[in-house]
C-alpha positions, 0 to 999 in steps of 0.5 A: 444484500449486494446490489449491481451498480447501473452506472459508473461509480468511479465517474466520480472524482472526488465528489466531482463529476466528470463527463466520460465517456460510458464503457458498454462493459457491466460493472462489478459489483459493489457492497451496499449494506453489510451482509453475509458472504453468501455460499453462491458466491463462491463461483465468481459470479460476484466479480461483474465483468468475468474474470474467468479464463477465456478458452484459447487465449495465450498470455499477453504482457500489456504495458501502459504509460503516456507516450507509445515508444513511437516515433511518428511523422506526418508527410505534408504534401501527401497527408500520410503518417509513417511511424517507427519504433523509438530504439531508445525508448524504456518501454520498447528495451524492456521486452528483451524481459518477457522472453516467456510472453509471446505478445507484448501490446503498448498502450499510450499517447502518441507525442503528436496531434491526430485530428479525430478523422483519421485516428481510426485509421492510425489505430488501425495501422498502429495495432496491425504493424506495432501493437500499440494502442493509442489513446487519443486524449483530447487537447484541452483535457491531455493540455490540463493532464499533462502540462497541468497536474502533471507537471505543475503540480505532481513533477515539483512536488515529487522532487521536494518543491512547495507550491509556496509562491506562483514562482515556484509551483502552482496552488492546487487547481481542481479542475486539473485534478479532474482532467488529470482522472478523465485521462487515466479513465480513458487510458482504462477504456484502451486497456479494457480494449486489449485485455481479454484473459485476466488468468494469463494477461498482465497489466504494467502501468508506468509512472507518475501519469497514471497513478490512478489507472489502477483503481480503474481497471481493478473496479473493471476486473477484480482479479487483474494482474496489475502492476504498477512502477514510478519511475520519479522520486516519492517524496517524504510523508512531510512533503507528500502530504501537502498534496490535497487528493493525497489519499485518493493517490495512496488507494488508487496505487494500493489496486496494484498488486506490485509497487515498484521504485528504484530505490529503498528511500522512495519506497520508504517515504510511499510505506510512511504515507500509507502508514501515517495517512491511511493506518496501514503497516508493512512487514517483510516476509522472507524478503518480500515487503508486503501490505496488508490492505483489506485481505489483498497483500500489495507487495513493494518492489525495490530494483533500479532500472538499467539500460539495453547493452545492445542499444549502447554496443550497436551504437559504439559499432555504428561507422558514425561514432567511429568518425565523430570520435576522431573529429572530438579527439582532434578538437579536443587535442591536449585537453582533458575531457570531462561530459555532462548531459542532461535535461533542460530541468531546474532539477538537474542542476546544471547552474550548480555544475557550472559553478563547481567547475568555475570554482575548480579552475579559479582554485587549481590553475594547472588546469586552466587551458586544460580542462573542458566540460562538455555540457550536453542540454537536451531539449526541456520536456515541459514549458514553464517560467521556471524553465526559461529563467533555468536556461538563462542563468545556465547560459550566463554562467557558462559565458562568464566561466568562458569569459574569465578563463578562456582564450582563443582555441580554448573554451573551458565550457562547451555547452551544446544545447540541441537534440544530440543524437545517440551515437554522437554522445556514445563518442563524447562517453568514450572519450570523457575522463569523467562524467558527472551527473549533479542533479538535486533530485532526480528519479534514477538517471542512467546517463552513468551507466552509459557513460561506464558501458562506452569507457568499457568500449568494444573492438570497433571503438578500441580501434578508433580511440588507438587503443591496443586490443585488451588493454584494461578500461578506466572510468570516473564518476561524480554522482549526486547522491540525490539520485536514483542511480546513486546506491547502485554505483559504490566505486563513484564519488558521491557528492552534495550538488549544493556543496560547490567547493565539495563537488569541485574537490570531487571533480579533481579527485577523478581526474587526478585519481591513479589508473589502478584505481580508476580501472578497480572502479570501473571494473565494478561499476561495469561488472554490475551495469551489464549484469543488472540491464534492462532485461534483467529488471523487467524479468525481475519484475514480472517474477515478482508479480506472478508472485504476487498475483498467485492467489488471486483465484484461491479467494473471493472478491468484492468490490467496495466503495465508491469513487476513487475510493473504491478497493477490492476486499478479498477473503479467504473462503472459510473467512466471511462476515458475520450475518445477524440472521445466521447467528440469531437462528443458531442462538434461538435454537440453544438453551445454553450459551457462552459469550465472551467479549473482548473490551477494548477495540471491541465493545468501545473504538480504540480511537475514542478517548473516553474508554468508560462504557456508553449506556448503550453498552450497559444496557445491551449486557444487561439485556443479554446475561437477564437471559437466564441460558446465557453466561456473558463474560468480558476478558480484557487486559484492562485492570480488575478496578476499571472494570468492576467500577465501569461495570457495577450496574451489570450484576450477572457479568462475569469479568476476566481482568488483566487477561484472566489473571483476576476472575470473577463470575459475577459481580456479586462473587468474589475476585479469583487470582490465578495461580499461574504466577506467584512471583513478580519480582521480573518488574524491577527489571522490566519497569526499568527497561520500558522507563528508558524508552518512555523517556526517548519515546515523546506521547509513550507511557507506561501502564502498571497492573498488578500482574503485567506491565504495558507500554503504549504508544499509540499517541507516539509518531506511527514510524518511531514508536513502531520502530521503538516497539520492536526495539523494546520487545527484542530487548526485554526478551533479552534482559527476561529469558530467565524469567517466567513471563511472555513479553508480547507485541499488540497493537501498539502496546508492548507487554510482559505478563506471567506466563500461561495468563492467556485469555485463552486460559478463561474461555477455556475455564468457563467452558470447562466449568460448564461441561462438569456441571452437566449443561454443555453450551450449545452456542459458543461466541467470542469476540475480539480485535487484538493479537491476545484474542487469538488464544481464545479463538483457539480455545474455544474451536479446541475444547472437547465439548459434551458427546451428550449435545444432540448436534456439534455445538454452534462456534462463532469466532469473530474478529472486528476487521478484515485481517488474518486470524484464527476466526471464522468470521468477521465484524467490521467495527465496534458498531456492527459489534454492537448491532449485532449483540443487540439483536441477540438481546432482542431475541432473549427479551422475546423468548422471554416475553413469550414464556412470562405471557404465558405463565402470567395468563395461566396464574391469573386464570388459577386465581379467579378460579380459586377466588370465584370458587371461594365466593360461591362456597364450593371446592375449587376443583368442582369450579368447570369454568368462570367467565364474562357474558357482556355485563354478567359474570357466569359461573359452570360448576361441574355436577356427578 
């Protein structure tokens, strides 16, 4: 049964509610109570707001972040606004990638106050000359979002700093969480505004801001196309998971149907999130790396942003980068220049820069009265104590360095703490011997990447700079390895920014480096930055998204769960879940039925440390094999002693231990063995094997059966002991390939077992039985959860079953979990397994009691007969009928 929501379930932020606005659009769906997938709900119906291409609509490219890549300004004396569009904006570079898009529309904040009287009419303008769509975000709310979660808690926490002591980050405030969802909520009522043909238009979130946006717009549109990129650092597990609304975080980004970071160690921390808080496991297919998250593959992206080539060349042609290189080069005569630019941020570590360069010049005095650092400060993004006390010891020690090592006409540091514009720092790149960027955290940073594209130059700038047409182009570079740009460039010299005296080592190593070197360097870095620009990041992007989002109309969606915990299941059109009323109606129509459990994740929840069988277990299997038409079997991997001692009371089970290696079809006949393996000897070579693994392995263990051998490590960390899994599992392969044996991975268990004991073999074995004896089954249910439960899936969809049946038998391949499988159906967990084998056993005791009734009545009606017949001394066939009459018993008796 599926019921439609009245109001908006994601209004609710943690069990918070939060007074936004109503959105006049109906809302999906959402699953209330388990129930069958139903046929009708193959046309899409089921999706709430329609999803369904609208006639006449062409793709659209529809970008969100916090800020428009506007530049605005209010005329005082007039009132009126005029806006432009910020050239040096990501945002707006990136379109140079939607070539094949004919609309892009910008969704965002603008960086100045709109006063509510006039924001329908900016809108307006907005829409008409920039498509861009404002979100007018009211001050206190976008002051606690942005100035608040934002940047007190998700920016330091993201660059590895603790809210430890009020200094250092602020302990979690609720209320700046709320406000933190009602403005991500009213950026999903702007997008719902523009998007129109969820077939064709593409949504692109941007960064940290806005991590909850897609559980939004995935709730309003099922089938979005959406992807989302941060641009920050993700923090390791460790740190992340100090964060109090950690999970509502993970799902929220999990509605996306691509992740994107820039480098490998982001995306490694978000997968160890997922894996380590939410049971989620990743795989790489033909170099994609994908999660499986309820039916929907969310695929990673790993591509570091680049910059616009035209933005940096057009500003190295631009007259005034001409004039401001002569003027630096006379200002700079003899000297030899070295650039820094930077945020005003306590994560670029420009104090640390500093004192590396102070260091350098207290150890190489050649280069005192020779060396500049040229320190570009720009403005700080954010207000905080943090930041002030950043900006005073900056300016301490850069008078300290002056100070000490300075004289008049020469000042070692030149720090310029102002809004620089661009074409003033492309003069300042061009000329610099050597850049360095120290930052010790920092998302990407593309400062080298300008830095290398202005040393590179252009005729224009050759000329200004002196230099002869053609001659070859050097560059240094001193990067952090703490940044995000840091894996792209292999020619910089990479360094620790906490290491002072490393970091100064480094910075006499670029300057004093031969030319040859300097140019191979440089020929690298910029053979790689003019390659991989923005443009190409974008297309790169959108390519991998259109992947991702290619089977979004092959499958069949629901919208589940409440709040930010809200998540689209999507299954396949023959994968559904399975209806207690469907199966009980095929299982009353049969007289003969097979029934084969798995044990383990299926009759009992893998998370439960007492694996032994609850009395509701027991009775439930007892219920089902009275049942004289039922053959009830659990196949396990477990051994033959657990399962004979754990289920003794059940006399009419049958038991296939050890995956069918030891069998038995009741617990009054004996144990079969297979004859599939008669020599175990493959155990002293692979007991020795997972021995060595259990020792490097902390919470692994080993379990011995008599004809297979097991590693565990569900109780290991999740990353090592999956890693360890893997490692284990190519190196038995390796050591057994003479033997013969299958070595198999499971849910955290690795296996070697004889080859050809399969649970696949029993099923097919009591099936087979069933047919030779002349009583084909009808009904056919098998149950599982793990890998080894495939094979019986298999067999039982694959065995010829008797021609002599009236109709195909009634097969029922169940799997316990939203997964893919070889089953047709689906149960959620052990419970609805366990609700459903219930009803099958009320449906047995019905039909039993129904037949047990009726031949009771009959035989106490033939035994009055026989004793009233007795007692008036006839024949009991001459007996026509006996009966109460009130107080009297009357006797017919039958006459020629």
């Amino acid at each position: 049964m599926v019921s439609r929501s009245c109001i908006s379930l994601l209004d609710f932020a943690s069990g918070n509610m939060i007074n936004f606005s109503q959105s006049p659009r109906s809302l999906p769906r959402i699953m209330t109570v388990p129930g069958i997938i139903s046929d009708e709900d193959v046309d899409g119906t089921n999706d709430g707001i329609s999803d369904a291409p609208s006639t006449g609509s062409c793709a659209k490219m529809i970008i969100v972040s916090n800020f428009l890549p506007l530049n605005a300004q209010k005329d005082l004396n007039s009132g009126i606004w005029s806006f432009s569009f910020d050239e040096d904006s990501l945002l707006l570079q990136m379109k140079d990638g939607f070539s094949a898009i004919p609309e892009v529309v910008y969704v965002g904040s603008l960086r100045v106050d709109v006063d509510s009287s006039e924001q329908e009419e900016v809108s307006q303008k907005l829409l008409e000359e920039f498509n861009c769509v404002p979100t007018f975000i009211p001050p206190d709310i976008y002051k606690k979002f942005y100035h608040g979660f934002c940047k007190h808690h998700l920016w330091p926490l993201f660059h590895y700093m603790l809210p430890l002591c009020p200094d250092h980050g602020n302990h979690f405030d609720r209320l700046l969480w709320q406000a933190y969802v009602s403005a991500n909520k009213i950026f999903a009522d702007k997008v719902t505004e523009v998007i129109n043909n969820t077939e064709e238009d593409y949504v692109w979130v941007h960064d940290y801001h806005l991590m909850v946006l897609p559980t939004f717009l995935r709730k309003r549109f099922n089938r979005i196309k959406l992807g989302f990129f941060l641009h920050s650092p993700f923090p390791s597990s460790e740190i992340y998971r100090t964060l109090l609304v950690r999970d509502e975080i993970l799902k929220a980004l999990l509605n996306a149907d691509l992740i994107g970071f820039h480098t490998f160690d982001y995306a490694r921390h978000f997968l160890s999130c997922c894996s380590r808080m939410l049971g989620l496991d990743y795989e790489s297919k033909r170099g994609h790396i994908g999660l499986e998250y309820f039916g929907r593959t969310v695929y990673i992206k790993i591509l570091p942003v680049g910059i616009h080539m035209g933005r940096v060349e057009s500003a190295l042609n631009h007259p005034s980068s001409s004039i401001k290189v002569k003027e630096i080069q006379e200002q700079f005569k003899g000297k030899r220049l070295v650039i820094g630019v930077d945020d005003m941020d306590i994560f670029k570590g420009i104090s640390l820069k500093l004192l590396a360069v102070e260091h350098l010049l207290l150890q190489n005095s050649e280069l005192q009265g020779k060396l500049v650092l040229v320190q570009i400060v720009n403005p700080a993004r954010s207000l905080g104590k943090d930041v002030q006390e950043e900006k005073m010891e900056i300016y301490s020690i850069t008078k300290r360095i002056n100070d000490t090592f300075g004289f008049p006409g020469y000042e070692p540091v030149v720090l310029i703490d102002r809004h620089v514009p661009f074409c003033e720092k492309t003069a300042y790149y061009a000329l610099a011997e050597c850049c360095i960027v120290n930052a010790v955290r920092d998302g990407m940073n593309l400062i080298p990447y300008k830095y290398i594209v202005c040393r590179q130059g252009t005729p224009k700038m050759d000329e200004a700079l002196g230099v002869a047409s053609g001659s070859r182009h050097t560059s240094s570079l001193v990067v952090s390895e703490f940044t995000g740009c840091s894996p792209s460039l292999s020619g910089a010299i990479r360094v620790n920014p906490w290491d002072i005296e490393a970091v100064a080592n480094a910075v006499a190593t670029a300057i004093n480096m031969p030319d040859l070197e300097k140019q191979l360097r440089h020929g690298k870095h910029y053979c790689y930055v003019s390659s991989h620009d923005v443009a190409y990041w974008a297309r790169s992007f959108m390519q991998d998204l259109k992947r991702a989002c290619k089977d979004h109309y092959s499958k069949r969606c629901w919208g589940i769960g409440f709040g930010l915990n809200f998540r689209i299941l999507s299954l396949s059109p023959s994968f559904r879940k399975l209806s207690n009323d469907y199966i009980i109606s095929a299982y009353k129509r049969t007289s003969k039925r097979a029934i084969f459990l798995d044990y383990d994740g299926t009759m009992v929840p893998h998370t439960s440390l007492d694996k032994t069988p609850t009395p509701e277990v027991i009775s439930v299997l007892n219920n089902l094999c009275a049942d004289p038409m039922n053959s009830v079997f659990i196949v396990s991997g477990r051994g033959k002693k657990s399962l004979s001692d754990w289920f003794v009371q059940c006399e009419n089970l049958g038991i296939a231990a050890e995956h069918g290696y030891f069998f038995r079809w009741s617990g009054m006949s004996d144990w079969e063995t297979s004859s599939l393996a008669v020599d175990f000897d493959w155990k002293n070579i692979a007991e020795p094997v997972m021995r060595l693994y259990t020792e490097a392995t902390d919470g692994s263990y080993i379990e011995v059966k008599e004809s297979a051998l097991v590693w565990h490590h569900q109780d290991a960390d999740p990353d090592f002991g999956s890693c360890q899994a893997k490692e284990l599992l190519d190196h038995l392969e390796n050591v057994l390939a003479n033997d013969p044996v299958a070595v198999k991975r499971g849910q955290n268990i690795v296996e070697v077992k004889p080859q050809g004991v399969t649970k696949g073999f029993v099923a097919e074995k009591v099936l087979s039985k069933m047919i030779a004896s002349g009583k084909p089954p009808g009904f056919v249910l098998c149950i599982g959860d793990d890998r080894s439960d495939e094979d019986m899936f298999e067999s039982i969809s694959k065995t010829p079953y008797s021609s002599s049946l009236p109709s195909a038998p009634a097969i029922f391949a169940c799997t316990v979990g939203q997964k893919p499988s070889k089953a047709r159906y689906y149960l959620d967990d052990t419970v609805d397994v366990l609700a459903l084998l219930q009803c099958l056993a009320d449906a047995s005791s019905s039909n039993l009691s129904s037949t047990e009734t009726q031949v009771s009545f009959d035989n106490l009606v033939s035994d009055i007969n026989s004793s009233v017949a007795c007692f008036v001394g006839i024949d009991a066939g001459a007996l026509h009928n006996a009966r109460w009459d009130d107080e009297e018993f009357v006797v017919s008796i039958k006459h020629d």
